[in-house]
N, C-alpha and C positions, 0 to 999 in steps of 0.2 A: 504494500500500500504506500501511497503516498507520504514523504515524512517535510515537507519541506515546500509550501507555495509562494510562488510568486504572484502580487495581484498586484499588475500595472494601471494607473489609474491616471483619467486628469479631469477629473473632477466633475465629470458629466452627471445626470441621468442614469445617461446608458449604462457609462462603468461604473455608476453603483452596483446597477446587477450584480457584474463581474463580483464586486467585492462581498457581495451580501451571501451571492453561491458560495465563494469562498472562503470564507468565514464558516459558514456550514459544515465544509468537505472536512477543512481542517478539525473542526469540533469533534466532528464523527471520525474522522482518521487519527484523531490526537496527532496531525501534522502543526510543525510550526508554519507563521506565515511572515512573507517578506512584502508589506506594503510598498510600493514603486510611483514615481512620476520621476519624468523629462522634461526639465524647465528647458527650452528654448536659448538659444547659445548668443551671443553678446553680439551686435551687427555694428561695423565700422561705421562709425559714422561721417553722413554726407554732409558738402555744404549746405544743404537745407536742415538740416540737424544740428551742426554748428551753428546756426547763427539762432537756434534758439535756445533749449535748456539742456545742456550734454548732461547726461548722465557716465561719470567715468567707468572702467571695468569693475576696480573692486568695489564701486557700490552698486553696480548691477550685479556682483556675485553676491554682494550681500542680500540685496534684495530679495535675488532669485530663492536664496537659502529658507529664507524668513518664508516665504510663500509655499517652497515644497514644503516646509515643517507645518507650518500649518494647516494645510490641504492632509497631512501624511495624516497628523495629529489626531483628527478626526477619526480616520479607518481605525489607530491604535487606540481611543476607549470605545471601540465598537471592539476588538478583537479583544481588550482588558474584559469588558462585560460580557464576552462568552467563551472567557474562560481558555483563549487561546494565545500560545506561546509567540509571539511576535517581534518584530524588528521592523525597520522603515529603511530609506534607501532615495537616493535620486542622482541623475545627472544631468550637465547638461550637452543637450544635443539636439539639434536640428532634423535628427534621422531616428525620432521616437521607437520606433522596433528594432535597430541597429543597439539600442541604448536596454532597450528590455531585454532583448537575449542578452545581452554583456551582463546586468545585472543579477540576470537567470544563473547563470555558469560561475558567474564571480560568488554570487553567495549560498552554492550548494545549491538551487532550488528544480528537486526532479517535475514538476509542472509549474505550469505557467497557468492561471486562471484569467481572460482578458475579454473583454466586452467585446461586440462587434457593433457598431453602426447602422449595419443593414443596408447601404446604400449602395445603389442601383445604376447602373448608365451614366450621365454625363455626370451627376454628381459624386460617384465613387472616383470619376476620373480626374473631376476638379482636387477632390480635396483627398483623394489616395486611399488609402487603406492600410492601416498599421499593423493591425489585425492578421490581413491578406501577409502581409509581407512577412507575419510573427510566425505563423501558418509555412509558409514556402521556403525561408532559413533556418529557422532551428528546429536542431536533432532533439529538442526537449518536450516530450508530451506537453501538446495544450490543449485547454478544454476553454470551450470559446460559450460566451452567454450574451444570450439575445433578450 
């Protein structure tokens, strides 16, 4: 059985599911779980960005830090209140499934538990699929919740 989940999140709806499944699985497996987000990665800034309120790196890593913890924070007294072994986790990156499998493999974790969007034609093509992508590189069981 399972001893070790990963539940990639950003904050959606939808990855609630993800999280609420997974919370469950772990409960019933007495697996530990590894709460996840991928904050978004620091963009060079343009002349148009210069001439109005720059934000440097380290205070957008600070920022970014403050946001995953507190986004994380939440799933960790929902996994405190059902009594499951947990940890948190984030990085940043621009290529969010590129950043979940790393996180997947970095901390032990033999499944992935991760929401899907459901999205269809031009809109899965607009906005990708992290999901699709979690699915089609890694070698690590996922269990996908709709």
């Amino acid at each position: 059985m399972y001893k070790h989940i990963l539940i990639p999140t950003d904050g959606s709806e939808v990855a609630d599911k993800a999280v609420e499944e997974g919370l469950k699985l772990a409960k019933w497996a007495g697996a530990r779980v590894t709460a996840f987000t991928a904050m978004p990665e620091y963009q060079l800034p343009t002349a148009e960005i210069v001439s109005r309120n720059l934000e440097s790196l380290p205070d957008f890593e600070r920022r970014s830090a403050r946001e995953a913890k507190q986004l994380l924070e939440g799933i960790a007294q929902r996994a405190r209140q059902a009594g499951v072994d947990f940890g948190t986790d984030f990085a940043m990156s621009d290529r969010p499934w590129q950043a979940i499998i790393q996180a997947a493999q970095k901390n032990g974790c033999d499944l992935i538990c991760i929401a899907s969007h459901g999205r269809k034609g031009v809109s899965a093509f607009l906005h990708g699929s992290e999901t699709r992508e979690v699915l089609a590189n890694s070698r690590i069981p996922t269990l996908v919740c709709r």
